[in-house]
N, C-alpha and C positions, 0 to 999 in steps of 0.2 A: 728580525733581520730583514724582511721581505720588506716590513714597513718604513724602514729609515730612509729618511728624503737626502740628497746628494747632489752637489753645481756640479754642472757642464757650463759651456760655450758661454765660458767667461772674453770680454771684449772690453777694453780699456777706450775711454773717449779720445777724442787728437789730442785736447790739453792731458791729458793723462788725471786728469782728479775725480774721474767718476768710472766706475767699475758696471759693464751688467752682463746680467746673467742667469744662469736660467737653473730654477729649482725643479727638480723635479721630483714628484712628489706619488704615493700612492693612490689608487682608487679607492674612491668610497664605495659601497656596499652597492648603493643605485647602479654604479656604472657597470655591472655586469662584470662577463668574460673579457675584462680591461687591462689594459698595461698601467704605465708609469704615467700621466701628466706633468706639462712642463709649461711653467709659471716663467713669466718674465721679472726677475728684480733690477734694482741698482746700486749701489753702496759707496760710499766717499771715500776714495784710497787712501785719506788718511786716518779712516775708521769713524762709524758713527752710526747712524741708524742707519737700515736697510729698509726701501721700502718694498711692494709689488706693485709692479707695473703694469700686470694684466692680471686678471682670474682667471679661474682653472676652470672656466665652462668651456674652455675649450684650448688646447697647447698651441703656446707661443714660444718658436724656440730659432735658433741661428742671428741673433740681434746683430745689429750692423747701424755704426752710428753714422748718419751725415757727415759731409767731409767739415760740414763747420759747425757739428758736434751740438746741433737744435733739436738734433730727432734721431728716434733710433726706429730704424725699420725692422721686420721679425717676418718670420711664416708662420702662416697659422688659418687652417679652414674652420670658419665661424657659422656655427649651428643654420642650418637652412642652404649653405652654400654646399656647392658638389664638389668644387677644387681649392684645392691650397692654392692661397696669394702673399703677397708682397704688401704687408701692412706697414703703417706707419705713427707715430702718434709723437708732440712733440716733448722735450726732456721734464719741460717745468710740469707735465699732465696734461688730462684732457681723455677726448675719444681716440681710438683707435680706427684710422681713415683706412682703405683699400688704398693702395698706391697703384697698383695693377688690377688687370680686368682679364686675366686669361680663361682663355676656354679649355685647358687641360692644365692638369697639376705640374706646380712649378717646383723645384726643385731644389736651385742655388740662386743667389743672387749678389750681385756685388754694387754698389753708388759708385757712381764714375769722379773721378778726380775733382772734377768743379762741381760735383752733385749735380747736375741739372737732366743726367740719365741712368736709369739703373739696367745693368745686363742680368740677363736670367735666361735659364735653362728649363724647358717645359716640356712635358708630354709632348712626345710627336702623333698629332689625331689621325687617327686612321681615315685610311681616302673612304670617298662615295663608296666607291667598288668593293672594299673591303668591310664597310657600316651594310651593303646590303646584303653579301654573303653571311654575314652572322645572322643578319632577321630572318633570312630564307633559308637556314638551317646548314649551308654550305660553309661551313666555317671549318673545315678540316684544315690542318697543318701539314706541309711538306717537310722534312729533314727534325734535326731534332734541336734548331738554335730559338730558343727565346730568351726575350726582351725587349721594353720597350724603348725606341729611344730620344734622347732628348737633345731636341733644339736651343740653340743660341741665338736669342731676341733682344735687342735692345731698347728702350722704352724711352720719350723722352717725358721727366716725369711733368711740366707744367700742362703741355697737352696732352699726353696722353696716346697720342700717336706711337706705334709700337711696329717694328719691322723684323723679318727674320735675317740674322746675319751669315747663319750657315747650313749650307745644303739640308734639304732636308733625307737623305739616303746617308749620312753620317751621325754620330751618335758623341756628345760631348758632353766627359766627365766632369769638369773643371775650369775654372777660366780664370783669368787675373788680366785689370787694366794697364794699359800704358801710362806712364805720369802725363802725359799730353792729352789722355783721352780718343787719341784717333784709332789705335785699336786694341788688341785683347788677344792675348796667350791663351789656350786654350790645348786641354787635353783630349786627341777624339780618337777614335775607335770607328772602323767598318760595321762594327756590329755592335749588339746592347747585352748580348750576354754576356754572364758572369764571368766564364773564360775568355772572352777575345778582350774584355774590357780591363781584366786584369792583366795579361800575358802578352795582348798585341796591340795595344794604344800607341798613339805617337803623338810628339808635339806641334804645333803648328800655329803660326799667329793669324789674325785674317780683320780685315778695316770694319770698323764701329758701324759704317755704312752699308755694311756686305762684301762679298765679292769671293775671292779664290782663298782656298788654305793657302799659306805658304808655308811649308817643313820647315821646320828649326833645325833640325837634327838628328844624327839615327841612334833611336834607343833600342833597346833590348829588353823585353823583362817589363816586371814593375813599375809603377811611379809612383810617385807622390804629391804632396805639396808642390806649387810652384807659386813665380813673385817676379815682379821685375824690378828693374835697380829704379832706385829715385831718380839719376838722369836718365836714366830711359836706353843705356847701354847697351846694358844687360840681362839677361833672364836667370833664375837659379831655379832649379827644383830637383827633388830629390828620388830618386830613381837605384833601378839594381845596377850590379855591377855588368852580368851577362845577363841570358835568359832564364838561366839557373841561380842565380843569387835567389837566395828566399826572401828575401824583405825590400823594401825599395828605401834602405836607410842611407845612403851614400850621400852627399852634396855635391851638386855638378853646377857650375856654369857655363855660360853659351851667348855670344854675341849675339842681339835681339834681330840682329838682319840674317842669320844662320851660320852657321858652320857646326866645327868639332864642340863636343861639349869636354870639356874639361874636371875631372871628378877634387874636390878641392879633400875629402875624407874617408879615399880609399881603404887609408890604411890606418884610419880609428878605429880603436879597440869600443866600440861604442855602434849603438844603432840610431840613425839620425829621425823623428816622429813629426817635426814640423820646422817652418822657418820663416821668418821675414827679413828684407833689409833694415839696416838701422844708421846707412851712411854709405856713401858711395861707394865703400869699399870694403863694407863689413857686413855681415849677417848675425844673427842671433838663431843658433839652432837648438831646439829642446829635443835631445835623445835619452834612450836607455841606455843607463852604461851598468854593468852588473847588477847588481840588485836594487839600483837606487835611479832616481832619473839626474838630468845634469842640465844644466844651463850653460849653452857654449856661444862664445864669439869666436865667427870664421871670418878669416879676412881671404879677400881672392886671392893674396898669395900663398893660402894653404897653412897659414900659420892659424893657432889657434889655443883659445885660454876656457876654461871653464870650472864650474864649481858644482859640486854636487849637495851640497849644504840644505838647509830646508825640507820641503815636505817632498814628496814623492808629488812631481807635477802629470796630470792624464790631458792637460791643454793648457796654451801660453798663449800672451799676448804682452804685446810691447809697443811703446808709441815710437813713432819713427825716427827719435833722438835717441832711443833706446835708453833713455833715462828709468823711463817707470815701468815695471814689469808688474803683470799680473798673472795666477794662474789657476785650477781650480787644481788643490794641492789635499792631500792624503796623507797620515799616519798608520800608524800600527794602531792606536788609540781612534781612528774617528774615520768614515767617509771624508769625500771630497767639499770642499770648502773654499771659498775665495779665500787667496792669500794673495797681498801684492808690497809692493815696497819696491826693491832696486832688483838686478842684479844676483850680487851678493847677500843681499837682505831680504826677506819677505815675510811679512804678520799674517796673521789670520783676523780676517776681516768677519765672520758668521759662524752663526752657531745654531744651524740647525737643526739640532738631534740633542738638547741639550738633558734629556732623560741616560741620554747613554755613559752620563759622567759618574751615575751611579754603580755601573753596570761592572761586577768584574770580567777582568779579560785576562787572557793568556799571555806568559811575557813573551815578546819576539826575540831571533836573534839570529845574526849569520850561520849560519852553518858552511864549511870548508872540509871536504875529503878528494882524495887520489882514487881516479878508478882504477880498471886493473893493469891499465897500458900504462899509469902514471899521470893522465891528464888530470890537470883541475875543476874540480866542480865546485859547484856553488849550492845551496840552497836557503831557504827562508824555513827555521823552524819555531812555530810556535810550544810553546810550555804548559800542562796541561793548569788552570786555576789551581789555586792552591798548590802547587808543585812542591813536594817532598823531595830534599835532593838523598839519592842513594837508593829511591824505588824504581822498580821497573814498572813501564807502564805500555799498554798498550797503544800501537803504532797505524795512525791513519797515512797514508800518502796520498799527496790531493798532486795530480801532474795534469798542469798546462798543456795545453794546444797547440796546432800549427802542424809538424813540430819548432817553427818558429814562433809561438810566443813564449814569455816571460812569465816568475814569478817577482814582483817588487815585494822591498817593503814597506808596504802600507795594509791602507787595510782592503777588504777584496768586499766590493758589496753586491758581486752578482751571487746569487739562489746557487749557482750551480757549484760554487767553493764554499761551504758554511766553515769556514777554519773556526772562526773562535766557538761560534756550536760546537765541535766536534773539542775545541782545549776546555768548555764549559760540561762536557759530560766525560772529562779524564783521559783523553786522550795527548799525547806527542802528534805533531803533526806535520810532517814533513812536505815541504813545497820545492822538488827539485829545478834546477836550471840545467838539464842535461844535453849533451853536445847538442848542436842543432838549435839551438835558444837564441834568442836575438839579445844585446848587450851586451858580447865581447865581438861584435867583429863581423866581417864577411869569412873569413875563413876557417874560423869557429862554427856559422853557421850553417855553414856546408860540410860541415866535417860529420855529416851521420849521412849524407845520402849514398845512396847504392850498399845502403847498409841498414834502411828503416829496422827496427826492432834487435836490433844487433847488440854493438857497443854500447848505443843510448842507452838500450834498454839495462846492461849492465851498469852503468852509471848510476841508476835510479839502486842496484841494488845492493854496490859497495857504498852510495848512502848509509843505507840501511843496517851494512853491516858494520860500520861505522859508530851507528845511533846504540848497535847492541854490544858491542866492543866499550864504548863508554859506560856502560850499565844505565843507561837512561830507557831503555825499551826493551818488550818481552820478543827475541825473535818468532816466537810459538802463537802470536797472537798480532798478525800487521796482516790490513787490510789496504788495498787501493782502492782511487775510484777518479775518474775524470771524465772531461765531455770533449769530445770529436777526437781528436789524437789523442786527448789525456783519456778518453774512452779504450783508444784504440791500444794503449797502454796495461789500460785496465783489464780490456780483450786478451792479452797476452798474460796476464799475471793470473786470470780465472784459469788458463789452459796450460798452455808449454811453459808455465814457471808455478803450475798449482800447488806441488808442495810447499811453495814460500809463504804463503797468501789463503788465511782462512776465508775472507770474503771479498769480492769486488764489483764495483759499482759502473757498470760500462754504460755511459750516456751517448748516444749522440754517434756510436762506433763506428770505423772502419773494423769487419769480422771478416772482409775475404776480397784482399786487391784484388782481384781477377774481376768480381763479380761490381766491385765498387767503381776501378776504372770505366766501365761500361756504362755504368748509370748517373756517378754525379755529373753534377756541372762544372766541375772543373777537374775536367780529366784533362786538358792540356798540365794547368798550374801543378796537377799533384803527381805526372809524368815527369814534368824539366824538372820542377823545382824541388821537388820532396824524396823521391827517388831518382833522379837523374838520369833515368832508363825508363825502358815502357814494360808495365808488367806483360803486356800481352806478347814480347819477346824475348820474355827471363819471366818465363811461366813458371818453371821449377821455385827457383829464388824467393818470386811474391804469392808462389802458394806456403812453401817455407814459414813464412814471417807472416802469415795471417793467422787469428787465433783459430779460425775453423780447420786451421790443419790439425790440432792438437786437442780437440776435444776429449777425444777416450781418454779416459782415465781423472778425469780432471777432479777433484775434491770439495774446488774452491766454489763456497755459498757465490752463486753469480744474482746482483738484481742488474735486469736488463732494463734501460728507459730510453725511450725517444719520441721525438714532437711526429705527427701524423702527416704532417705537410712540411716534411725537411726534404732540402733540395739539394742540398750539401751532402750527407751523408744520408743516401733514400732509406725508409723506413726496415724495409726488406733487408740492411746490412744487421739490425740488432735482431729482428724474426729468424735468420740464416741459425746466429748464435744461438736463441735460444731456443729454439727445435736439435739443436745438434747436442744439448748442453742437456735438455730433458731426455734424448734418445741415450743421450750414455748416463743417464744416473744420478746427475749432478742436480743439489739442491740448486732450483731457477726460479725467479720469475720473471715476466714481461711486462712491463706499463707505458702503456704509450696515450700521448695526450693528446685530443685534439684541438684544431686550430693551430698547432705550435711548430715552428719551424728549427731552424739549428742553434734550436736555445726556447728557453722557459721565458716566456714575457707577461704570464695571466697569474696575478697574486693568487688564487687559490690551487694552482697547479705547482706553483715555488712550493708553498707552504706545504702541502702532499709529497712532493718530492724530496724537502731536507728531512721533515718527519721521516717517511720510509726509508730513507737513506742511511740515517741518524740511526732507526731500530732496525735498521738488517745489520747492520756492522755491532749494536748492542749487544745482538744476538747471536752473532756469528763470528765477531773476533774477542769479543771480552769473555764467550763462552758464557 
């Protein structure tokens, strides 16, 4: 599982006949305490060989072709350098040039319309006065906001000449050219931390040459993706609906000289993930729409046509005729993979895991039940291999995060959902979409807050009694287990739902709003948007709905895990658990990784976690 290599930041050339894209692949044994490396390929969209276009001595990854489709630039810090740069190298082969010379690490970048300058976002270098307070041991912090933040430079590439374009006391997410080249949309933020950059960003455009922000417009909330129209009209990006919307999947446009922004997909049942124009008056959006992803054309008057057909898309691209799509697309049967074709159509262009066609797997398939109010659920249930129909089997539930993310179906290649592991050693395996999930809606999405652990959490369990009503699963033997809120899930079914739940797996947890508001980093985001209230004044309520309210008495085998340097969820929320969970009796344990932050990224720390995951539930729900 840990080992299967998987495309991202798939990118279609301007003529649309060439695909690249970025494999990303395991560590070898040399490279230590390593992640994932990402390889640059290419591939002919009408199918053919695939080659690579960089090695793995070092990752190259965000490719980006020249506007006249010679050369494809990437980021990538190459062995002996200190910062990531803006490389470039051209399509036919060759070396890999530096296109930029920055003195701090770059971050995005984008070719300006006539290619002849590339904008990027860098490190912002700490002043004199601040490089001497560190040497001289005075490096203490006032308040409790970090982040660093990053500057908009534009570079011209033939000389090399490079200027800043925006203050440098503001912090910018994101940026997209004008088709004229004179300026750039850009997403920016007062501040670089995780909360203000998600929660309090604004839009703003500002000239190629420098000068003043000028506001676009007033948002609220979230954003996302943003684009400007081929005339140069328009801007589109995608943004929440208030402060409280939990996802920023809406499509909005906005005249590019400012005003009202206009939302063209308030009222889709769907959550919007990316977009480009593809005509003056059209866009091409890839969202989630229940369990599957979609391919939609929105036109600015709000009308709109789409398909859900093909594989489960994790990123799109499209040429700006919107003839040729490409995307890196997913099954139930395979990771992600280039797929491209039209639209309507799309092949699978690679095959990189071609061992795994041996491999049996578990069969997929929707799953549909009523909670108790009547709402409709959804979820993804895998079958365990071999599936006997009319035995009862033991019941894994693996529940998503956020509580706005999603279960698709495809297939899931992070370490921290081993689904077909768990249908390869006899397990049912339930992947709920319970209220609050992203892919039916805005008012779907919102429909669990000032209710965390409430209703949701009921939804995940008339699943279940759903799965034991069809005779497919043993009620006497269902274990959960998920990371961050699918922790914090997890938290709850070890404690105030223990009788349901022989064992569960809390990764990652929320164990006690009270204490969690106070320490993550995003105590604004998980105040508006997750509970819609502040626990620290509905103290009663979010001690309620924390699992450390509920510990005595608890039954359920708890394995407690978390990364040592999470910033999300501080370490001390799974420590809280499992001292309350060993003081009342309850079989525990604690494992926590180091180096690891809000997720598993060190192949031998995956590998130790599905293992022990895989035998606490062996042992604990199959009896």
């Amino acid at each position: 599982m840990v080992d299967l290599r998987y495309v991202s930041d798939v990118e279609l050339s301007p003529n649309g006949k060439t695909v690249a894209y970025v494999l990303r692949v395991p560590p070898e044994s040399i490279d230590g305490p390593a992640g994932m490396r990402s390889i640059l390929w290419v591939v002919p969209r009408a199918g053919g060989q695939a080659r690579a276009f960089t090695t793995p001595g070092a990752s190259s990854y965000a490719p980006a072709w020249s506007p006249n489709g010679k050369r494809i630039a990437f980021l990538s810090r190459r062995p002996g350098e200190t910062h990531t740069q803006v490389l470039s190298m051209p399509i036919d082969g060759g070396e890999a040039q530096p296109l930029t010379d920055s003195d701090a690490n770059i971050h995005a970048f984008a070719w300006s319309p006539d290619g002849k300058h590339v904008a990027y976002t860098a490190d912002r270098k700490p002043t004199d006065a601040e490089s001497k307070d560190e040497q001289d041991g005075r490096d203490w912090h006032v308040g409790d906001v970090h982040g660093t933040k990053h500057r908009l430079w534009v570079m011209d590439v033939r000389s090399g000449k490079r200027q800043a374009v925006t203050p440098a006391d503001k912090h910018i997410v994101q940026m997209d050219w004008s088709p004229d080249g004179k300026r750039l949309a850009v997403q920016v933020s007062d501040r670089a931390d995780v909360d203000a950059t998600m929660m309090y960003s604004g839009l703003a455009t500002v000239s190629a040459k420098g000068g003043e922000l000028s506001p676009l417009t007033t948002t609220a909330g979230k954003l996302g993706h943003l684009a400007w129209s081929p005339d140069g009209s328009t801007i589109a990006y995608l943004g929440a609906t208030d402060i409280h919307d939990p996802t920023a999947g809406v499509l909005f446009v906005v005249p590019a000289t400012g005003g009202q922004a206009r939302p063209l997909t308030a009222d889709y049942e769907g959550t919007g993930q990316w977009m480009k124009w593809t005509g003056r008056d059209t866009l091409l959006m890839l969202a989630n729409e229940g369990t599957r992803t979609a391919v939609v054309e929105v036109s600015t008057d709000g009308k709109r046509k789409g398909t859900t057909k093909g594989p489960v898309c994790r990123g799109l691209d499209v040429t700006a005729d919107g003839r040729a799509v490409a995307c890196a697309g997913e099954l139930a049967s395979h990771p992600r993979e280039v797929y491209a074709g039209t639209r309507s159509s799309m092949k699978r262009l690679t095959v990189s895991n071609p061992g795994l066609d041996a491999v049996k797997l578990g069969e997929r398939r929707i799953e549909t039940w009523a909670a108790a109010d009547g709402t409709r659920i959804e979820g993804v249930l895998t079958l365990p291999v071999g599936y006997v129909e009319g035995t009862r089997y033991p019941l894994a539930v693996l529940v998503h995060g956020g509580p706005e993310g999603i279960s698709l179906d495809g297939w899931n290649t992070r370490a921290g959902y081993p689904t077909q592991l768990f249908a390869s050693r006899g397990y049912v395996v339930l992947e709920p979409n319970y209220r609050g999930s992203q892919g039916r809606g805005v008012a779907y999405g919102k429909s669990d807050q000032g209710d965390l652990g409430g209703k949701e959490f009921e939804d995940v369990l008339a699943g279940i009694d759903h799965l034991v009503a069809q005779g497919l699963v043993d009620a006497d033997r269902v274990g959960m287990g998920g990371w961050s809120y699918g922790g914090y899930f997890s938290g709850l079914a070890a404690t105030k739902h223990s009788k349901r739940f022989k064992a569960a797996m809390v990764g990652a947890a929320i164990t006690n709003w009270i204490s969690f508001t106070g320490t993550t980093e995003i105590e604004h985001e998980n105040s508006l948007v997750h509970w819609n209230l502040w626990p620290y004044e509905n103290h009663a309520l979010a001690w309620d709905r924390s699992p450390m309210a509920h510990t005595q008495g608890s039954t359920t085998a708890t394995l407690v895990v978390h990364g040592d340097e999470d910033t999300r969820v501080p370490t001390s929320q799974g420590t809280e658990l499992y001292r309350a969970l060993r003081h009342a009796g309850t079989k525990t344990q604690l494992v926590t990784y180091p180096r690891e932050g809000h997720g598993l990224r060190e192949r031998a720390h995956q590998i130790d976690f599905a293992e022990r995951w895989l035998g606490w539930f062996d042992t604990h729900v199959k009896g």
